[in-house]
LOSE-49600 format. One record per atom (N, C-alpha, C): residue in three letters; atom name; z, y, x. Coordinates in Angstrom, 3 decimals. Layout:
residues N
FIPA,Ala,CA,Z,Y,X
...
***
This chain:
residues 86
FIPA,Unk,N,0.000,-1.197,0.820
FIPA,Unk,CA,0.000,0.000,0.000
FIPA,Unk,C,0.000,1.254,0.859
FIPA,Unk,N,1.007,1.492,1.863
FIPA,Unk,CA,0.935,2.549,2.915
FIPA,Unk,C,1.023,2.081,4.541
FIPA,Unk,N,0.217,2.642,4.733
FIPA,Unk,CA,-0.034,3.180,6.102
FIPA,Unk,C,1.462,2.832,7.298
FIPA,Unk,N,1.163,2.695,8.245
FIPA,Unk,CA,2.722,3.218,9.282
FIPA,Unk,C,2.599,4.740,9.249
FIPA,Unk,N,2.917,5.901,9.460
FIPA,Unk,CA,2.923,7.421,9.979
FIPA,Unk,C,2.831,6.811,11.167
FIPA,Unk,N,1.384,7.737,11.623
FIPA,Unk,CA,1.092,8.117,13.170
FIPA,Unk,C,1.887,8.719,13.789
FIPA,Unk,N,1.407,9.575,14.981
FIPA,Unk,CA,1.803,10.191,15.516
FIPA,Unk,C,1.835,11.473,14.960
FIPA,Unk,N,0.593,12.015,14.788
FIPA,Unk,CA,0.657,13.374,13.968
FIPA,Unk,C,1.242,13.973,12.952
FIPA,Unk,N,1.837,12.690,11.949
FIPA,Unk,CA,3.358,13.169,11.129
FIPA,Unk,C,4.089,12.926,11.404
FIPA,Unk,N,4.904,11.776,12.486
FIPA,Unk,CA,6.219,12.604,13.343
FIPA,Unk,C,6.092,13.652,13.904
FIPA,Unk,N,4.838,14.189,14.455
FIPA,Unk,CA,4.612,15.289,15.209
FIPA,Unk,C,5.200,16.669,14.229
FIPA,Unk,N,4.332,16.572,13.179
FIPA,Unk,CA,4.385,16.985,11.814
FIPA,Unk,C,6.092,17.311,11.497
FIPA,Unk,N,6.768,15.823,11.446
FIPA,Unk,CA,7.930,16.012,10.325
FIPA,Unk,C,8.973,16.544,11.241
FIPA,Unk,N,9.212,16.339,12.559
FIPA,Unk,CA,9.820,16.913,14.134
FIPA,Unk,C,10.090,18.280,13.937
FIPA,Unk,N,8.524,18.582,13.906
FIPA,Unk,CA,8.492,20.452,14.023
FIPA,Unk,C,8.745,21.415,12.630
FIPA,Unk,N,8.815,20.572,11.637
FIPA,Unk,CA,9.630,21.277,10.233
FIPA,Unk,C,10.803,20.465,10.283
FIPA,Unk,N,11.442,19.958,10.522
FIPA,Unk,CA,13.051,19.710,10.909
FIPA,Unk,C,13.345,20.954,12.300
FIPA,Unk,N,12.627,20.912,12.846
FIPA,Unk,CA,12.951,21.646,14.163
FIPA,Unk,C,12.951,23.405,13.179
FIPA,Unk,N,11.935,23.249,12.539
FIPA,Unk,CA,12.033,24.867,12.275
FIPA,Unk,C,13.363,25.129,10.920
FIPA,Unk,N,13.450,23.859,10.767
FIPA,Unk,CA,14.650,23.888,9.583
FIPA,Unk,C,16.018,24.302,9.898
FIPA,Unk,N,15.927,24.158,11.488
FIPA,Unk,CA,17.339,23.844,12.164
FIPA,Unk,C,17.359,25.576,12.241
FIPA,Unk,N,15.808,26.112,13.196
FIPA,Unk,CA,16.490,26.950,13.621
FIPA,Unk,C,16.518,28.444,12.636
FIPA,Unk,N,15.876,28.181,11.325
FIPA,Unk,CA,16.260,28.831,10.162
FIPA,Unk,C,17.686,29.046,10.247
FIPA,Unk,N,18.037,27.953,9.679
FIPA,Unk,CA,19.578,27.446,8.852
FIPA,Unk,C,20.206,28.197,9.937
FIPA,Unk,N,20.538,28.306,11.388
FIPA,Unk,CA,21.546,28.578,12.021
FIPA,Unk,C,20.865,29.937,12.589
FIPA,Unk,N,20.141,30.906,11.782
FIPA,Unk,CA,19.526,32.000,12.420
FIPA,Unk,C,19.582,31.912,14.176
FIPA,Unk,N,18.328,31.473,14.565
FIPA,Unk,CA,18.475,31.544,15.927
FIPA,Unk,C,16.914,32.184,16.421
FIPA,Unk,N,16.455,32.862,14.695
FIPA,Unk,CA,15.094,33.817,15.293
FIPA,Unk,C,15.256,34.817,16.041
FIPA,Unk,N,14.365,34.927,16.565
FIPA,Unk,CA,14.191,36.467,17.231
FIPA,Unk,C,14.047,38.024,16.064
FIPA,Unk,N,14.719,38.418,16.119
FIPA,Unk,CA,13.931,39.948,15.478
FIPA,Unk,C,12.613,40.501,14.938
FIPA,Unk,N,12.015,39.949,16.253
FIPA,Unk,CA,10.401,40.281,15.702
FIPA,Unk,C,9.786,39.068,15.565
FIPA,Unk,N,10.278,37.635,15.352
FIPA,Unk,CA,9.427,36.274,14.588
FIPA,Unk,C,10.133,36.652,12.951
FIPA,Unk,N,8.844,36.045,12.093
FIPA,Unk,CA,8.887,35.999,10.461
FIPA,Unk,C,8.771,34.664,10.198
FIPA,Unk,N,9.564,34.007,9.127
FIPA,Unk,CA,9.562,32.288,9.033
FIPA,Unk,C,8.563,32.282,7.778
FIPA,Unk,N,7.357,33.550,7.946
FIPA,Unk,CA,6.146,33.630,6.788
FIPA,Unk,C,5.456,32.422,8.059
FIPA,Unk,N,4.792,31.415,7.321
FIPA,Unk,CA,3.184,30.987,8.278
FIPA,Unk,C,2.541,32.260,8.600
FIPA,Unk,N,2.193,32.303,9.777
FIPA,Unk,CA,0.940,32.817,9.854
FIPA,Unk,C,-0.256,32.188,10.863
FIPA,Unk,N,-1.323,32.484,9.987
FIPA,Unk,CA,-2.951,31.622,10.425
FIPA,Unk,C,-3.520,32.840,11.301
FIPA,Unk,N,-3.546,31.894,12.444
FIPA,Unk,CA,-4.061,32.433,13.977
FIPA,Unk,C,-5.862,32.882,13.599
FIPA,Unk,N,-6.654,34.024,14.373
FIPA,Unk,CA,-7.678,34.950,13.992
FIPA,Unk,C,-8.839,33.576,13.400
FIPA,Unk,N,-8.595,32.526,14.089
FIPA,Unk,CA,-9.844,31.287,13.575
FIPA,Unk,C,-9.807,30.316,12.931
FIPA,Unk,N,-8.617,30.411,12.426
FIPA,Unk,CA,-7.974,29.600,11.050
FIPA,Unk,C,-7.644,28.173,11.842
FIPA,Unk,N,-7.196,27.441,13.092
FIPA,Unk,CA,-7.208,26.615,13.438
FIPA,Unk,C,-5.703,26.545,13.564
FIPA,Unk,N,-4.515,27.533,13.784
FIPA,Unk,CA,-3.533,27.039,13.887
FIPA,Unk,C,-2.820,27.956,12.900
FIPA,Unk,N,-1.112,27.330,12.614
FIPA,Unk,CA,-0.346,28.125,11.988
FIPA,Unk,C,0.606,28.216,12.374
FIPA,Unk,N,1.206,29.431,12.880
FIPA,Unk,CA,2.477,29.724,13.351
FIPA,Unk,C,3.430,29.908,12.241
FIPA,Unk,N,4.600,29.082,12.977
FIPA,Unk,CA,6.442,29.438,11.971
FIPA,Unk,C,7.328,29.947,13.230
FIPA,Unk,N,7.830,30.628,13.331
FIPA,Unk,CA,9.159,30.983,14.578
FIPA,Unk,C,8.272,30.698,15.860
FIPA,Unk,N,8.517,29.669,16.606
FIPA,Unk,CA,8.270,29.124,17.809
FIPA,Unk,C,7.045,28.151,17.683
FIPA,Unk,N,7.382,27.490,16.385
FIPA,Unk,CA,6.122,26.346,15.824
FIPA,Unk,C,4.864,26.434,15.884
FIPA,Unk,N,4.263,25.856,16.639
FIPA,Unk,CA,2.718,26.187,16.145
FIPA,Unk,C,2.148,24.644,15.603
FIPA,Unk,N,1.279,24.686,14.336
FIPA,Unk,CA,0.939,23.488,13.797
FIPA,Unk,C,-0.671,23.671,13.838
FIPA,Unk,N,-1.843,22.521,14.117
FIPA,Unk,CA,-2.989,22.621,14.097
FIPA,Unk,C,-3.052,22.507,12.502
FIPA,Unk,N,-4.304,23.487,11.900
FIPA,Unk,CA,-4.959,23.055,10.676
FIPA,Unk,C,-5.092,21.953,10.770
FIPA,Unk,N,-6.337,21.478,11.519
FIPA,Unk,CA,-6.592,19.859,11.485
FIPA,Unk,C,-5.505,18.729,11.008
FIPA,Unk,N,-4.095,19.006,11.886
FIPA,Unk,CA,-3.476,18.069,11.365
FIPA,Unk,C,-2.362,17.971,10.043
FIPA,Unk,N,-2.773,19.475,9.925
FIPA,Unk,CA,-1.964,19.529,8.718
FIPA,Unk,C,-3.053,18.807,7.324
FIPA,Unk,N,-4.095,19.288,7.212
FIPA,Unk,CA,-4.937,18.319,7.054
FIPA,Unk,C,-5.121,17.548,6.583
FIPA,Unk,N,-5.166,16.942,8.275
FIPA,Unk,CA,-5.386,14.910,8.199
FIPA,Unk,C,-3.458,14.481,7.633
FIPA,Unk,N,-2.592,15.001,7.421
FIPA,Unk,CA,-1.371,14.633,6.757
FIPA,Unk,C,-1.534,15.208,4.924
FIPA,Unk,N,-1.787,16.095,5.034
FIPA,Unk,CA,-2.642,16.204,3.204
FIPA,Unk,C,-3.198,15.151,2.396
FIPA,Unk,N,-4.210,14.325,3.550
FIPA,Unk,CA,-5.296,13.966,3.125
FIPA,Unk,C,-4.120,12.758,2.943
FIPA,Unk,N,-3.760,11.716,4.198
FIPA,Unk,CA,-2.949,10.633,3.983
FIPA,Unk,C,-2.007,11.013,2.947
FIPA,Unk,N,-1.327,11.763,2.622
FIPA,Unk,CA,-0.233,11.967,1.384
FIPA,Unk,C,-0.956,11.690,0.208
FIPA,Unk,N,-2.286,12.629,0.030
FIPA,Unk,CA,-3.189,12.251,-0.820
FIPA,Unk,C,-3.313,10.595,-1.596
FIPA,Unk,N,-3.782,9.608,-0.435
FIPA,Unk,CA,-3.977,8.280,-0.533
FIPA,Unk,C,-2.747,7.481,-0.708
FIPA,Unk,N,-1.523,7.708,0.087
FIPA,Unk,CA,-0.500,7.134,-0.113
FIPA,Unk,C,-0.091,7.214,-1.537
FIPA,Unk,N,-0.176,8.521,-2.384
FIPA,Unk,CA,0.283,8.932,-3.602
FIPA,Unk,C,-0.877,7.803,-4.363
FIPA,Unk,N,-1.998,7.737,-4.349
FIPA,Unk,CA,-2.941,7.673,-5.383
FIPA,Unk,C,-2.663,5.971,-5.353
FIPA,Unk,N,-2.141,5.371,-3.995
FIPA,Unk,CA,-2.273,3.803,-4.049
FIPA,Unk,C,-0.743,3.567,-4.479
FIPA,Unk,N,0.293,4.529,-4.534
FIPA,Unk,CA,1.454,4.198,-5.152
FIPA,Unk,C,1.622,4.443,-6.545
FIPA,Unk,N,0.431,4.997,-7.539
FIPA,Unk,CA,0.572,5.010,-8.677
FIPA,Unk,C,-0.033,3.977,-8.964
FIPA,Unk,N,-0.473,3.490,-8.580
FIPA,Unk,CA,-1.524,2.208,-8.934
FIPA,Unk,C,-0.226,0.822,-9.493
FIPA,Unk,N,0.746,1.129,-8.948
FIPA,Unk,CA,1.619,0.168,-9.166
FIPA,Unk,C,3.152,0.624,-10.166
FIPA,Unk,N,3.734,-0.101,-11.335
FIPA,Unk,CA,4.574,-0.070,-11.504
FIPA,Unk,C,6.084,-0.638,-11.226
FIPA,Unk,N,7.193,-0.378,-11.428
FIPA,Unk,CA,8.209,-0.960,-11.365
FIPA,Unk,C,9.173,-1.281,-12.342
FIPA,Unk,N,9.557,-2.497,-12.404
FIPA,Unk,CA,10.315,-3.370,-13.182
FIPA,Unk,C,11.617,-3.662,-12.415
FIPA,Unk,N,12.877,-3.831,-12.600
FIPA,Unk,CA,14.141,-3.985,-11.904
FIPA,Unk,C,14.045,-5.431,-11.862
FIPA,Unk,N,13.604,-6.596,-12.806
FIPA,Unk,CA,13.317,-7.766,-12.336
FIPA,Unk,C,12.336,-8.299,-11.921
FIPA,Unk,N,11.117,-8.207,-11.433
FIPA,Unk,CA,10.070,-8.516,-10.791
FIPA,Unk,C,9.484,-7.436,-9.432
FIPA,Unk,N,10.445,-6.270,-9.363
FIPA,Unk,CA,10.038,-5.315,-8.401
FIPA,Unk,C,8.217,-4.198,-8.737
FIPA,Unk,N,7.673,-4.388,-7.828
FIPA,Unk,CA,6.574,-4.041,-7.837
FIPA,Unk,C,5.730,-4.991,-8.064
FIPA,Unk,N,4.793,-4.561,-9.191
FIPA,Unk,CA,3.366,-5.122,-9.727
FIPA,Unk,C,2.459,-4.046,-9.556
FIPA,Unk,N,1.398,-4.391,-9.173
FIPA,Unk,CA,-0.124,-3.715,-9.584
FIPA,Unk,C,-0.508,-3.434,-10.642
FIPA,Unk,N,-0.777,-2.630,-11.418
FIPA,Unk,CA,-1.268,-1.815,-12.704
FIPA,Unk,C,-2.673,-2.325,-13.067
FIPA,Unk,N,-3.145,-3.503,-13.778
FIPA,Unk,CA,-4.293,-3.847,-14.712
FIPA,Unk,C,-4.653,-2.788,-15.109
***
């Protein structure tokens, strides 16, 4: 049904825990904003210190996408667990 997570969403889930941390315990600078902002060629997005590629934000969209669409496919029952949806 799903995938293992690559590398690119630990990469992914690392650097929004990382920017979560340093929210929560204000440890910005003055002049960083915890707005995204998309670098002049739309390829990256800055948070605080973070920088995330479009691309892989992305290619983690896209897999969330599929993971979601192949986990509705199935229901759950407390005595038989998971079945596939006829």
């Amino acid at each position: 049904m799903c995938k293992e997570r690559g590398p690119v969403q630990r990469d992914i889930r690392d650097d929004i825990e990382h920017m979560d941390k340093d929210i929560n315990k204000g440890s910005k600078k003055r002049e960083e904003t915890i707005a995204p902002v998309l670098n002049s060629n739309s390829t990256e997005i800055r948070i605080l210190s973070h920088t995330l590629k479009t691309e892989s934000l992305a290619n983690l969209l896209k897999n969330f996408y599929i993971f979601t669409y192949d986990f509705i496919q199935y229901k759950f029952d407390k005595n038989n667990g998971f079945t596939k949806i006829q």
